[in-house]
N, C-alpha and C positions, 0 to 999 in steps of 0.2 A: 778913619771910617768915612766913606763917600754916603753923600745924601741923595735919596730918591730925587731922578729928575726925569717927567714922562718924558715920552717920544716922540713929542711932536712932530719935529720934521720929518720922521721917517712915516709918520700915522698922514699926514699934509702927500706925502709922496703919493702915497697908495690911493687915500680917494681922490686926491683932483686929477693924478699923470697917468695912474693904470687904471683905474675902475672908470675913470669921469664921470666921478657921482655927479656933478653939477647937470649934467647932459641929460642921463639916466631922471634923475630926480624931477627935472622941469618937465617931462614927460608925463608926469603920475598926478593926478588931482589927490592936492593935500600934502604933496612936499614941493611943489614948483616953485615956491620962494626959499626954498633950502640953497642958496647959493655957493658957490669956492671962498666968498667975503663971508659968509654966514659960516660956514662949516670952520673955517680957519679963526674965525673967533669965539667960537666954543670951545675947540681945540685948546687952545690957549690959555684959555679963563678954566677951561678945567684941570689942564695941565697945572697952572699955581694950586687950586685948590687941593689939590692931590699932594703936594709935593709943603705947601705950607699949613694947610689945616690937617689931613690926616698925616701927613708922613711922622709928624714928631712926637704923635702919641703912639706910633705901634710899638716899640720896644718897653716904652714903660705901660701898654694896656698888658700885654705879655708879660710883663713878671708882678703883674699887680690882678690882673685877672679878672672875673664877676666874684661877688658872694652871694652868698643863698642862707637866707635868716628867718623865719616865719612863712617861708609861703616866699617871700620877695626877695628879685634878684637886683644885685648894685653893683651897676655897671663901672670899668674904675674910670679915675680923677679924668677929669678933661675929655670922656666921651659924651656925656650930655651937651654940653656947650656947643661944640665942636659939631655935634648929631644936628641942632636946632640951628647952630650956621648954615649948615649944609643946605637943612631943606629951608631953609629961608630963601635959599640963592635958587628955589626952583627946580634943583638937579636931582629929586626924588621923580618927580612928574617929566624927566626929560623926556621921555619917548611917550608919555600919558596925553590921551586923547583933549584935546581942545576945549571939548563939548563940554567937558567936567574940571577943567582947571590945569589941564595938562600943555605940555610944551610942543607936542607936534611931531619933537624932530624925528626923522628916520634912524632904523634900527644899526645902518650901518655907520651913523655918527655915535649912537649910542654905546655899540661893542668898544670903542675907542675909550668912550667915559670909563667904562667899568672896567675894561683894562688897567689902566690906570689908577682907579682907586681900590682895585684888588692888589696891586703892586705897592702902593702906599699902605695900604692898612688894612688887610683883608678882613679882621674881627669886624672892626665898624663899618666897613662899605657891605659886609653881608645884612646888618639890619637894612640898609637899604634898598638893595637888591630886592629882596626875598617882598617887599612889600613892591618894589615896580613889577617883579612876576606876577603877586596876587591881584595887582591892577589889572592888568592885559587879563586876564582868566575871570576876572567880573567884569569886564569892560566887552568881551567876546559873550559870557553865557548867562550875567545877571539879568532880571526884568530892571526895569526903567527903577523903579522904587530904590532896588538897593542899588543899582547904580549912582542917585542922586544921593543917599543919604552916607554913601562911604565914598565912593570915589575922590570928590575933592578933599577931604578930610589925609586919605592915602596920597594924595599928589603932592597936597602943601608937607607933607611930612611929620603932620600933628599927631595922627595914627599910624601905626606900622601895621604889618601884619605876618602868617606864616602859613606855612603848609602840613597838614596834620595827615601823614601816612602812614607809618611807620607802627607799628606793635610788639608789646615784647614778643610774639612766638611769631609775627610778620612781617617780612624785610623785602624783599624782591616780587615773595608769593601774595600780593593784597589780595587777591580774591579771597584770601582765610581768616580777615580780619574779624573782629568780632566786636566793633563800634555798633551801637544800635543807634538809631532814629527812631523816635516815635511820633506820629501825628498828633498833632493837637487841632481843639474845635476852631480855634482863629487862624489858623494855617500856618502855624511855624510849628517847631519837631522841640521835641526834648533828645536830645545826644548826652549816650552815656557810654562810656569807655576811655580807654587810657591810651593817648600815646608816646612814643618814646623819641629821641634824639630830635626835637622839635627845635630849632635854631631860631631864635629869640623871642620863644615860649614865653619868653615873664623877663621884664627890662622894667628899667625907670629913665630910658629916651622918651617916650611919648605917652600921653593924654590916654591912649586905647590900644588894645592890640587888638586884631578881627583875623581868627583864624577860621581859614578853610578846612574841612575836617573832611575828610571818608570816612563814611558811615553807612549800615544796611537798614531798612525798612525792615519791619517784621516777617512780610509776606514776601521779601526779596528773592528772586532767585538765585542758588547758590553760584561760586564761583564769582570771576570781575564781572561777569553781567550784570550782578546785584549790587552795586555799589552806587550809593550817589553823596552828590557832593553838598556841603553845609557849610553857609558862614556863620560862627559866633564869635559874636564879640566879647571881650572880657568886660566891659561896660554898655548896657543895652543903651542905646541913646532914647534921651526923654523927649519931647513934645519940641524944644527946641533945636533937636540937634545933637545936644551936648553928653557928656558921657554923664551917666544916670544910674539906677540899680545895678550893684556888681551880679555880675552871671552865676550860676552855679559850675565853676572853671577852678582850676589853680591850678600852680604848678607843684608837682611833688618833689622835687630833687634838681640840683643840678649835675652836669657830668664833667667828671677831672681826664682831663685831656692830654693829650701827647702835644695838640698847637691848639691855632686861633683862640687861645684860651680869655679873650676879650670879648670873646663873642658866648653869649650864655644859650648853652645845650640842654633844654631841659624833658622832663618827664612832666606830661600834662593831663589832669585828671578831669574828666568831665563826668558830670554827676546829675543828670537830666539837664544840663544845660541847654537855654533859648537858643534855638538856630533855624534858620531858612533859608529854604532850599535856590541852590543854583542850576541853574539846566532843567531837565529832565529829572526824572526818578528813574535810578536802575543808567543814568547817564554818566553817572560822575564822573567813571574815570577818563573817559573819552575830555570831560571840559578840565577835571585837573590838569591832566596831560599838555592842555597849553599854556600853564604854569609850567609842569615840568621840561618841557623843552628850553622854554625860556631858559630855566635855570639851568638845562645842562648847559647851554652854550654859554652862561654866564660863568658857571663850576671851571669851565675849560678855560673861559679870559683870567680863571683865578690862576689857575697853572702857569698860564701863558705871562701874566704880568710878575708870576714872583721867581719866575725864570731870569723874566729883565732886569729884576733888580738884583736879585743873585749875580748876571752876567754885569750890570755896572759895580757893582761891589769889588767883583774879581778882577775887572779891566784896571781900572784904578789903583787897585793894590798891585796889579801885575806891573806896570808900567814905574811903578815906585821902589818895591822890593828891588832890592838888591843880594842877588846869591849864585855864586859859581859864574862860571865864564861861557861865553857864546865858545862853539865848538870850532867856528872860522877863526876865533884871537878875539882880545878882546875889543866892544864896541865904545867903553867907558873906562880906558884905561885909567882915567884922575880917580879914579874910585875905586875900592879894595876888591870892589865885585861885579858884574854888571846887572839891571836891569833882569827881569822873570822872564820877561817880553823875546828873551833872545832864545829860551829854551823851544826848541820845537813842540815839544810835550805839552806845555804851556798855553802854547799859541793851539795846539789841537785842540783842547777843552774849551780854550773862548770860543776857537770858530764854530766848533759844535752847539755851544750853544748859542750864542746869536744867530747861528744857519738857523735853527731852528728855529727860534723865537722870531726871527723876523718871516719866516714862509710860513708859520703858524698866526700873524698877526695880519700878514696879506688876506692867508684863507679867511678869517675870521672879519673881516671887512667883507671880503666878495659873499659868504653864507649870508651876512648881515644885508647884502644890496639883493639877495635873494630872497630874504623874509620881507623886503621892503616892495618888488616885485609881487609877491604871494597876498600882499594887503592892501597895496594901493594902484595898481597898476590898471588902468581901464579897460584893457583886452581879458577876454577869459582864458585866451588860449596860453599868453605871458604868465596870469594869475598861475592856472594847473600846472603849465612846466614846474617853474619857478620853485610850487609847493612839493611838486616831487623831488625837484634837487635838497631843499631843505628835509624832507626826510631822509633821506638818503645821507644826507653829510654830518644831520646831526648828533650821531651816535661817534661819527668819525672825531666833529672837531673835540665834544668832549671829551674823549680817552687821548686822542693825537695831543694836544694842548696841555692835560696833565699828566701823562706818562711823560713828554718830552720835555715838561713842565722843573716836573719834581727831576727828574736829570740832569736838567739845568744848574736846580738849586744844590744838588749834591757835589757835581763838576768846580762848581762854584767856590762851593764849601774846600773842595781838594784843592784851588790853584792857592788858599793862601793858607793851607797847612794847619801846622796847631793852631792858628789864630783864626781859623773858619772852624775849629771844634769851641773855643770859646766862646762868650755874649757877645763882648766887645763889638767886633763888628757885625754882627746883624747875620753873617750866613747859619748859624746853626736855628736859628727862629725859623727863616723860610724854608730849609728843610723840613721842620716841625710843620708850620702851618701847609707845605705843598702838599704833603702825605694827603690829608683826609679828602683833599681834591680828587684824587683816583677811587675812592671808596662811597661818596656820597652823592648823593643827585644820580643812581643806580652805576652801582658797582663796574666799573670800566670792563671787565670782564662780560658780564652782563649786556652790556653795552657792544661788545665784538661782538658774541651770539646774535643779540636782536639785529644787528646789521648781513650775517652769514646767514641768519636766516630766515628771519621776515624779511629783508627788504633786497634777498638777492635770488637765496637757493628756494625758498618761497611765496616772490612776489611776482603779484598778480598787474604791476603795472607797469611794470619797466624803465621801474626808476635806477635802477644802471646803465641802460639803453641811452635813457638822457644827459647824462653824465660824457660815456664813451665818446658818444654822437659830438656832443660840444668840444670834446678833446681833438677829436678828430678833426672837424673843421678849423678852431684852431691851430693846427696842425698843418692842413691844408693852406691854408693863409701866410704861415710866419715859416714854411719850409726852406725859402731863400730869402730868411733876413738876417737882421742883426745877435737869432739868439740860437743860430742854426745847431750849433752841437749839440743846447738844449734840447731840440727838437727832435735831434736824430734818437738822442734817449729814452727821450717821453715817447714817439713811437715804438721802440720796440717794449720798453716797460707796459704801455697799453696791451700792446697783442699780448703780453705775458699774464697780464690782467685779464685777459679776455679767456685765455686756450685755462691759465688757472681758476676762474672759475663755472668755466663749462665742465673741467674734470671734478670739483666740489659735486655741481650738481646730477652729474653721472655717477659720480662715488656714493652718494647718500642715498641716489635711489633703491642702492642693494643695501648699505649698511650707514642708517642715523647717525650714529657718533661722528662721522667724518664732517656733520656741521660743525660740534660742540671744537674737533680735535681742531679745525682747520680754523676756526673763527681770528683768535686775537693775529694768528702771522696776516690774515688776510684783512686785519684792517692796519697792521703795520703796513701791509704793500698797499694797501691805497693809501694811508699817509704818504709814504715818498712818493708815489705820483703825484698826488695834490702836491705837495709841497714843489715838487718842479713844474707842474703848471703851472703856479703862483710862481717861484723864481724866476721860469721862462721871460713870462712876463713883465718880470720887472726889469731883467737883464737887460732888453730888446729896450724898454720904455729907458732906462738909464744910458746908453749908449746911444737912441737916438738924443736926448740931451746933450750929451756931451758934445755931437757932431753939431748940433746948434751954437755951442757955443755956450754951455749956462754956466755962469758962475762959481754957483759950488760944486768945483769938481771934484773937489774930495770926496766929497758924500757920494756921488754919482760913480766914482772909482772906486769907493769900498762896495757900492752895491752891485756892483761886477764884480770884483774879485769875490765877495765872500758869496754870490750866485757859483761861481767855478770850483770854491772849496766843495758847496754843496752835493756838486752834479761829483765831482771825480772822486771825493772822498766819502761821501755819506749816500749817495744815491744806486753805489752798484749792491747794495745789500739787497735790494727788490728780487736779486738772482738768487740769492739762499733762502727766501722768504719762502719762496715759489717752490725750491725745492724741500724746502720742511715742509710745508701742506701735504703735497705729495707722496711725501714717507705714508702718512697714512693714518687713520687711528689705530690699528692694531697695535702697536708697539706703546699705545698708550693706554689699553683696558687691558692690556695683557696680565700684568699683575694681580693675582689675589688679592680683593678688599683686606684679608686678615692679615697679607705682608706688611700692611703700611701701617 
């Protein structure tokens, strides 16, 4: 059984040699001392954390689980300890504002952290997560008051917190929820309603939990118009600070899981419970929402990291197994058998998944230098791009990251056979926990719609335009360099991208369903575009190294080669993509509701 080990060098490659976040970063007031020496020993110090503090509780959090006894859930052996190491070390507040106790760093150093400790242990690194999302979303829309009185408390990692959307008869649809607020005469609301699948709803990590809740005012208008947002906390803090009278909150239940079963799922009852208001009234979802961004693209690093460790598990065992003979003769004749490593078959499924995982961990860098653009960047003109690329990609990297994610972890599971259906080594867990990656932080399905058609076949701001445009010049730029074949691809994959969705937006204006039918191939084909943008890139940046003369030529020579596996074996799919859209919806409302 192989032990989690991050990816530093390959995470070191991407921001100092293709992104040059150090360049980028010293530009922007408020990361300009984020340096390549800074970045690279974060890197590092997070990489042990991940690989010696979480890595070696996730198998025994997984079959030891949470319990649920009165009302309180217990978390199992060695994740409090572990939890309170963590945020000791500051890496609750890594990307947390300054102002209030936080660490500063930029988001595209951040996606790196959470990679990795979704890859280690994704049960525990979610109670983390979920409260650096509920940071950013009071830190964007709290007044000063609750800023001061949680924030730091949320960064040092004393208090956690979560996000309360969800209802039993509301899952996608929130404008139907039926959370009430009521005003009170000192200005905070009484919230009463229930929500469901609330993820670390009720733990014994820390001191308070402060969850954000959607909720309607009485006189709200129906639909998501009417929605605004509330924090309460499960301990109102007293005169000092400190947590004080228990709220009127609890949890009702926990839920029995398929994975991350270390991570407690709960049913959360609120019963006029104290809460005040964040943003606006009739605002909420608009300020949730930058919680929930956050979390998709963090949902997506969960994919993407337990793809990595699925593909180290498989590599490892591949290279060691011994079974049947390479089809050339054999490579191990002192041995009865050779080496997995010799099977073609074999080698298809690692390189497929590491193609992957690594043009998934490129993009998921470059969005991240883009959210960092969209917040710190001095120009307004940089700031608006910037923010349109991030709507734009965010729907992509989340579903791209764990659709390719959890494929990964399945590939994985198949290269070392009955011994990936067992505990033993570890693949049959990350199956389990990659699963709920596709389903939560809005259903990946969900997730191709809102991109086919708010932010393509319905938008008004042409946030594909800015995308295309950058491809293009790119394009233009690197046409006679080092990543030429790349490029010859990525152009015509573009105009394919472009002629296919000018025929979406022609199709639908006679017949609607052609968004719904067309949606998920068409964020498949902009996956493999991004992804060989991102390969482009990296090929070209890896090859001119090598002509430099650098060192590690290995590394620099698998990042060529498994850039070419990419382009000639996984990238001509973009042509069947295009023509499955183009089939049409008919063939898919055809059927009678009553046949199925």
């Amino acid at each position: 059984m192989s032990d989690y080990k991050a990816p530093v060098r390959d995470m070191k490659f991407v921001l100092n040699e293709v992104l040059a976040a150090d360049r980028l970063l010293a530009t922007m007031p408020g990361t300009e001392e984020v340096n390549e020496e800074l970045i690279n020993s974060v890197l590092e110090e997070a990489g042990k954390v991940a690989a010696s503090l979480l890595a070696p509780l996730n198998r025994s959090g997984d079959e030891e689980g949470c319990q649920f006894s009165d009302g309180k859930v217990t978390t199992p052996s060695g994740f409090r300890d572990a939890y309170r190491t963590f945020a000791q070390g500051g890496w609750i507040g890594l990307a947390g504002d300054p102002a209030y106790g936080g660490q500063g760093m930029p988001k595209m150093l951040a996606v790196c952290f959470e990679e990795m400790i979704m890859a280690a242990n994704s049960s525990l690194a979610l109670y983390a997560v979920l409260s650096a999302g509920a940071s950013l979303a009071l830190a964007r829309h709290g007044n000063e008051e609750l800023k001061q009185a949680y924030l730091p408390r949320l960064y040092d990692g004393s208090w956690s917190a979560t996000m309360c959307l969800t209802e039993p008869h509301a899952g996608t649809d929130l404008g139907i929820i039926k959370t009430k607020a009521a005003p009170q005469a000192d200005g905070s609301y009484q919230v009463t309603g229930t929500k469901i699948f609330i993820t670390g709803g009720e733990h014994d990590l820390t001191d308070n939990i402060i969850h954000l809740v959607l909720a309607k005012l009485p006189d709200a208008p129906a639909g998501p118009k009417g929605i605004s947002l509330f924090l309460v906390p499960k301990f109102l803090p007293d005169a000092n600070g400190e947590p004080g009278e228990r709220n009127n909150l609890g949890c009702g239940s926990i839920e029995h899981k398929m994975g991350i079963k270390g991570s407690a799922t709960c049913v959360m009852n609120f019963d006029g419970a104290t809460g005040y208001l964040v943003g606006e009234v009739n605002k909420g979802l608009a300020c949730m929402f930058t919680m929930m961004n956050y979390e998709r693209l963090t949902i997506g690093l969960q994919g993407l990291g337990l793809g990595d460790a699925s593909y180290q598990t498989a590599a490892a065992y591949a290279r060691e197994r011994t079974q049947g003979r390479a089809a050339t003769g054999p490579v191990a004749p002192e041995q009865s058998a050779d080496p997995l490593l010799v099977h073609p078959d074999v080698r298809r499924m690692l390189l497929t998944m590491r193609a992957n995982t690594e043009g998934a961990r490129a993009l998921a860098m470059y969005v991240g230098s883009q959210l960092d653009v969209a917040y710190f960047h001095p120009d307004e003109q940089a700031r608006t791009r910037a923010s349109k690329l991030v709507a734009l990609l965010t729907p992509i990297a989340k579903t791209a990251f764990t659709d390719k994610g959890f494929e990964a972890c399945v590939l994985g599971q198949q290269v070392l056979g009955g011994h990936g259906y067992v505990r033993e080594w570890g693949q049959e867990q990350h199956v389990r926990d990659a699963r709920i990656a596709q389903i939560y932080e809005g259903a990946n399905g969900i997730q191709a719609l809102d991109l086919m058609g708010r932010k393509v076949v319905h938008d008004r701001d042409a946030l594909l335009d800015v995308l295309v445009d950058e491809i293009r010049d790119y394009i233009k730029a690197e046409q006679n360099g080092r990543a030429s074949p790349f490029i010859a691809t990525l152009s015509k994959a573009l105009d394919c991208l472009v002629s296919t969705t000018q025929w979406i937006r022609d199709a639908s204006a006679e017949n609607p369903n052609e968004v719904g039918a067309a949606s998920v191939a068409y964020l498949e084909l902009m996956t493999l575009i991004l992804y060989l943008y991102m390969w482009s890139r990296m090929v070209s940046t890896a090859s001119e190294a090598l002509e430099k003369g650098a060192s590690d030529k290995d590394f620099y020579t698998a990042k060529i080669q498994l850039g070419c596996y990419f382009l000639d074996r996984l990238m001509p799919r973009y042509k069947a993509l295009a023509e499955e859209i183009k089939a049409g919806s008919d063939v898919v409302m055809a059927m009678d509701a009553a046949m199925f």
